[in-house]
N, C-alpha and C positions, 0 to 999 in steps of 0.2 A: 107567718113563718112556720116552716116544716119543722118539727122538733127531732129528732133521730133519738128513740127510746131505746134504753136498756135493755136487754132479751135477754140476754145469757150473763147469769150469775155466775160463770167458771170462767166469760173472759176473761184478758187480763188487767184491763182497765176496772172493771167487777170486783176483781180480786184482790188489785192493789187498794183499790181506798170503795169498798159496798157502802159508805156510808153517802159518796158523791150520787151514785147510779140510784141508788133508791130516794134519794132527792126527786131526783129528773121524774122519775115515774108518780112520786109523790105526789108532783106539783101536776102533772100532765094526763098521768091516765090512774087515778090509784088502785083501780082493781084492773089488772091488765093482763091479758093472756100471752103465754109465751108459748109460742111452737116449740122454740128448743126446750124448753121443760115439761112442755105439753101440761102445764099447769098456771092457775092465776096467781098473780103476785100482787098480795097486797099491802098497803104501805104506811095506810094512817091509823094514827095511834086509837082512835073513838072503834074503827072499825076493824082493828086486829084484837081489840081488847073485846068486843061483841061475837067475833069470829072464834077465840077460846073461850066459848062459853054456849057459842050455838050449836043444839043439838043434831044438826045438820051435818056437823060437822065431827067428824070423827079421826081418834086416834088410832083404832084401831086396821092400822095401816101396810103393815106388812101379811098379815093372811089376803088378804084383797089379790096381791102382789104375787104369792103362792097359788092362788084358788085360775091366776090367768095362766099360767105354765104348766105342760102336761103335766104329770108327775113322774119324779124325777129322783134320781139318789146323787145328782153331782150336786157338789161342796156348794154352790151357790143354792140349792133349794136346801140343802141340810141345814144349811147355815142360819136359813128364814127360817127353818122350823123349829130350831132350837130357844128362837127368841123372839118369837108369836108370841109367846106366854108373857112377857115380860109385863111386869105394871104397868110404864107407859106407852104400851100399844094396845092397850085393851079398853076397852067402855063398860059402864053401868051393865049389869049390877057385879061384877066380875072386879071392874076397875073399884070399886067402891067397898068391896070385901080386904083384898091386896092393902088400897093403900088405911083403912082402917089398922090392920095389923102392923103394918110399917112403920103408922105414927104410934103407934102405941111405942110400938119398939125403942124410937128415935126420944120419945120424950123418958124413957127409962135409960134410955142414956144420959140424959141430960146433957144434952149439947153444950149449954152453956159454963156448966162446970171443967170443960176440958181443958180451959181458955189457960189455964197453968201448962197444963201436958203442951199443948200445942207450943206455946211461948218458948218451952225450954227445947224442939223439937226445929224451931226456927234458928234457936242459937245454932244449936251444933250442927244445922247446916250451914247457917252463914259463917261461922267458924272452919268450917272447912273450906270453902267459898275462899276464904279469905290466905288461907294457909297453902291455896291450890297457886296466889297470884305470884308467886317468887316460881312457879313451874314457866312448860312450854304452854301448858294446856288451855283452851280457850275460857275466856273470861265470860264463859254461858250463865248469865243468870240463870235461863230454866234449868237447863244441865243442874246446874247447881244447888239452885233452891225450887225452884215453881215449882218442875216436875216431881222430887222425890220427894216433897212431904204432900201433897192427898195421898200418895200409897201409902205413905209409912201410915198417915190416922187413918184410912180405911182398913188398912191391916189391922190395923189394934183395935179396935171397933168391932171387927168382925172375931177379933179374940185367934188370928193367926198365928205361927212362933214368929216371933223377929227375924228369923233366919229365912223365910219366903216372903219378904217386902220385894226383892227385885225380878220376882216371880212376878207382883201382883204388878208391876210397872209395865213387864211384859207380857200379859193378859192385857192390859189396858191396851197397849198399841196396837195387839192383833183385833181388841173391838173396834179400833179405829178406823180399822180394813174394812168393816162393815159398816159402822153407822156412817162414815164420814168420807167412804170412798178414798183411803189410804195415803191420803194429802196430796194425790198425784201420781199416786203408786200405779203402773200401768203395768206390768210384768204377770205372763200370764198365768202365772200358779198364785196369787195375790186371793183368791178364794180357798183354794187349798191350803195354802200358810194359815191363812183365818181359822179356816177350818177345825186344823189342829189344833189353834193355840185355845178357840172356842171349848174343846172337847177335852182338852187337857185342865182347862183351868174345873170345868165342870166335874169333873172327877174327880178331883182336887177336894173341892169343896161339896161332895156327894159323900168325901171323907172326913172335911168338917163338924158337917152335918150330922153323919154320925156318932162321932164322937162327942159331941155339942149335948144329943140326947142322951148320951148314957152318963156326962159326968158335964152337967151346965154350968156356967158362969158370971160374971158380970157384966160379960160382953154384949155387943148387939144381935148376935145369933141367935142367944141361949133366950134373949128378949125374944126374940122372932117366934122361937121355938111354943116357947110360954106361951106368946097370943096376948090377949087382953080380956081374956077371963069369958067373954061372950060370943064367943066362938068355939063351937063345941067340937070341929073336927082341926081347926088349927089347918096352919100351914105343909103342906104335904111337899116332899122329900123336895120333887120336882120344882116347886113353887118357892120354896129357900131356895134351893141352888139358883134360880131365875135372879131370886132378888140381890142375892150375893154378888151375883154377876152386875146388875143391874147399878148397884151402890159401885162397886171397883169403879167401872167406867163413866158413870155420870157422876160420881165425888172426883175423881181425878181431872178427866180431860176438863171438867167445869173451872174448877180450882184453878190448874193452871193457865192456863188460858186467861182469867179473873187478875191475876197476880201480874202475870207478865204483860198483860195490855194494860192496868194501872200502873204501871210502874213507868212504860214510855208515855203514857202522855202524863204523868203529872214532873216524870223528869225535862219534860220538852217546854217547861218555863220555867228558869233558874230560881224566880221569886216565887212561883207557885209550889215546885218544892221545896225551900227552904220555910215558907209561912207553914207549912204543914210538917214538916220536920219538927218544927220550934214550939208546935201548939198540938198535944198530942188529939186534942178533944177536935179537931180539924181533921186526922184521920179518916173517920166514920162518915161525914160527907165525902171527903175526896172517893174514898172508892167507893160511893154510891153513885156520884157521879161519872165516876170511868166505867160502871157495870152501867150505867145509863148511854153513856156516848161510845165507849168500845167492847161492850158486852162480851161474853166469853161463844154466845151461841147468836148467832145473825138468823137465822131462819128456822121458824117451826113449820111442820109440814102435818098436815092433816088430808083425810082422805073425805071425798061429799057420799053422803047416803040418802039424800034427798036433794031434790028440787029447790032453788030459792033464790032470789032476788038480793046483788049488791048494788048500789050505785047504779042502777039501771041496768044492771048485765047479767045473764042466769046462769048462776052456778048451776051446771047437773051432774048428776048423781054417776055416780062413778068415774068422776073429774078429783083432781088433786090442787088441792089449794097450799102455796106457800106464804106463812105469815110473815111477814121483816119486821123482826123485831128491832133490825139495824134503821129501819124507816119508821116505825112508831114511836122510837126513843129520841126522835131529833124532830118531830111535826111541830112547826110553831104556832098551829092551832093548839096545843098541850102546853107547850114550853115557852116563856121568854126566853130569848137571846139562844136558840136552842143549840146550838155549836160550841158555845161557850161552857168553862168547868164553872158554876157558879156556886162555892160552899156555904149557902146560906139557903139554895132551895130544898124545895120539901121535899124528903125523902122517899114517902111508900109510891110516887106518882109513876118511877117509869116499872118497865114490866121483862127489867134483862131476863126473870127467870117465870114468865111466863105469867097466867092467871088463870082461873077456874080450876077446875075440880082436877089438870093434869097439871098446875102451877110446883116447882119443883120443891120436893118432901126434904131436900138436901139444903134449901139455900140458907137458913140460919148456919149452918155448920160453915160451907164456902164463902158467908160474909165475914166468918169467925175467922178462918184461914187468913184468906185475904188482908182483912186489915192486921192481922198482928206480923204477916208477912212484911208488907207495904211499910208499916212503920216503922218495925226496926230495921229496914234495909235503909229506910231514908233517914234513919238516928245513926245505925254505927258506919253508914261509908258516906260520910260524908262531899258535897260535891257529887256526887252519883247521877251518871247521866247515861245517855245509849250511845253507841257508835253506828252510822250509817244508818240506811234507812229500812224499813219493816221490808222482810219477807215474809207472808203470808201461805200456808198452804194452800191449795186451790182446793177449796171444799163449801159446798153450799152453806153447809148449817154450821159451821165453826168457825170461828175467827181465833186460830191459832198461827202464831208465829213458830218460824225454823230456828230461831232462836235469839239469844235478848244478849248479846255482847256489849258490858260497860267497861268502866272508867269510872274512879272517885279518887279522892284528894288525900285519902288515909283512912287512919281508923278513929273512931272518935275516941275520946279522953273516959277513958272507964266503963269502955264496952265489956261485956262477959268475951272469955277467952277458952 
């Protein structure tokens, strides 16, 4: 029997449920070439997990992109060139400089001690949330919560005024425009809008920056700034404003995405939300499991710089490889029962935010969000569930929803107000 394989990750059948299509290809072809993406698509978990880590394979993937276009001053080439540099498109020994400095930075934050700030940062948006539902206004989860708290903690992290958090929401959507192909956005100045919002936020924080070094703080700038003491020339102007950028957009779009895809599947079994409501220690697997089965990012894309053999098929070199992550987190070579939310399996196995030496520098912080999000939305609205079914932006590498419209049964008995 002929099997009719997936090709296009932007159909609509792709779009609505990638977790079905990258099944089919799983089981059928797992390293599979696609004309429409002019790239291979791979699916299993042993072999995307060997795939970020093989040197063959590279991130740095947008010069490649630049180096094939004459040279050019339209928004679409400016746009590549501003963000070649960024940490995760670049490779050893470049890539291994960056994010040395980054982690230094991140661990003088101390991510884990924010878990106060953040908590009180969920209240007073679900408290608005909730104060919003006697309006006409739509009952947008993300609207509400997912979306505006990563900007508001990447703002404070990055030591912003409070008064341009909904600046840094709108930088985020114009990087959307680019890394993510603008959920659908087909309008033809969609590079030029980027463009600006790219250049603007860069200037922005070119003024940061500035002011960062002449009178530093406790934030994660003045971290950045600092270094980690064995680094004798530090991070240069250009390379902060990269990573500034860099943090807005992959703390935000990750986060919510993370929030709002655990939130409908574990509201999409009345018992399964309610065991997890009732037992806060339940939590911390539920959304390891929703970042396992509805990850916030479906595909890493790498670029080949060498020659080399998968599964009997030859990657060459100057071919583009996409990893699904949305297909390695469900392989039941990896997983018992792998469809299913099972809060009792073992946590570090699936790989939502990737592995090797590009594995994401953000994800202790986005697991942080996430679950104190997750829990108190499933503690003070009790009954809390979705209305109709997922719309999905049509984007290769993101699995974000147009938005997360509920319904709950009240407020619980001695929520913060």
């Amino acid at each position: 029997m002929t099997v009719d394989l997936p090709d296009d990750l932007l159909a609509p059948d792709a779009v609505r449920d990638p977790d079905a299509a990258a099944a089919v290809l799983r089981e059928h072809d797992p390293v599979h070439w696609s004309p429409t993406h002019r790239a291979w698509l791979v699916t299993r978990f042993d072999d995307v997990v060997a795939a970020c880590r093989h040197p063959a394979l590279s991130s740095d993937r947008v010069r490649p992109l630049m180096e094939r276009r004459e040279p050019s001053h339209d928004a679409s080439h400016r746009m590549l060139a501003l963000i070649s540099e960024w940490m995760v498109v670049t490779d050893p020994p470049a890539h291994t400089r960056l994010r040395r400095l980054a982690g230094a930075a991140f661990k003088q934050q101390q991510i884990a001690a924010m878990e106060e700030r953040i908590q009180t940062l969920v209240d007073e948006l679900v408290d608005g949330f909730l104060a919003d539902q006697g309006t006409d206004l739509p009952r947008d989860l993300i609207a509400g919560v997912a979306y505006p708290l990563p900007a508001i903690v990447i703002a404070e992290m990055l030591g912003a005024p409070p008064e341009d958090r909904d600046r840094f929401r709108e930088w985020s959507d114009e990087l959307a425009l680019v890394a993510f192909g603008a959920g659908g956005d087909a309008r033809p100045d969609r590079h030029e809008r980027a463009l600006r919002g790219l250049e603007e936020m860069a200037a922005y924080f070119r003024e940061l920056v500035a002011l960062r070094r002449r009178d530093p703080g406790g934030d994660m700038l003045s971290a950045m700034i600092a270094g980690d003491g064995s680094d004798t020339d530090g991070l240069s102007d250009d390379e902060l404003v990269g990573m500034c950028a860099l943090l807005l957009f992959a703390g935000h779009e990750t986060t919510t995405n993370a929030i709002a895809n655990a939130i409908r599947l574990l509201t999409a079994d009345p018992a399964l939300r309610d065991r997890v409501r009732d037992d806060p220690a339940l939590v911390n697997p539920a959304v390891e499991e929703a970042l396992r089965l509805v990850g916030p990012i479906k595909v890493l894309v790498r670029w080949v710089i060498e020659d080399h053999e998968l599964r009997g098929r030859t990657i060459r070199r100057g071919e583009r490889v996409y990893l699904l992550l949305c297909g390695a987190n469900r392989d039941p070579e990896r997983f018992a029962d792998p469809d299913a939310v099972d809060l009792a399996r073992e946590r570090a196995t699936h790989i939502a935010f990737g592995r090797g030496i590009h594995a994401c520098i953000g994800a202790q912080l986005a697991r942080i969000e996430t679950r104190i999000a997750v829990g108190t939305l499933l503690r003070r609205l009790p009954g809390l569930r979705v209305e109709g079914e997922p719309e999905y932006l049509p984007t290769i590498a993101s699995r974000a929803q147009r938005s997360l419209t509920v319904v709950h049964d009240g407020v619980a008995a001695g929520s913060p107000r």
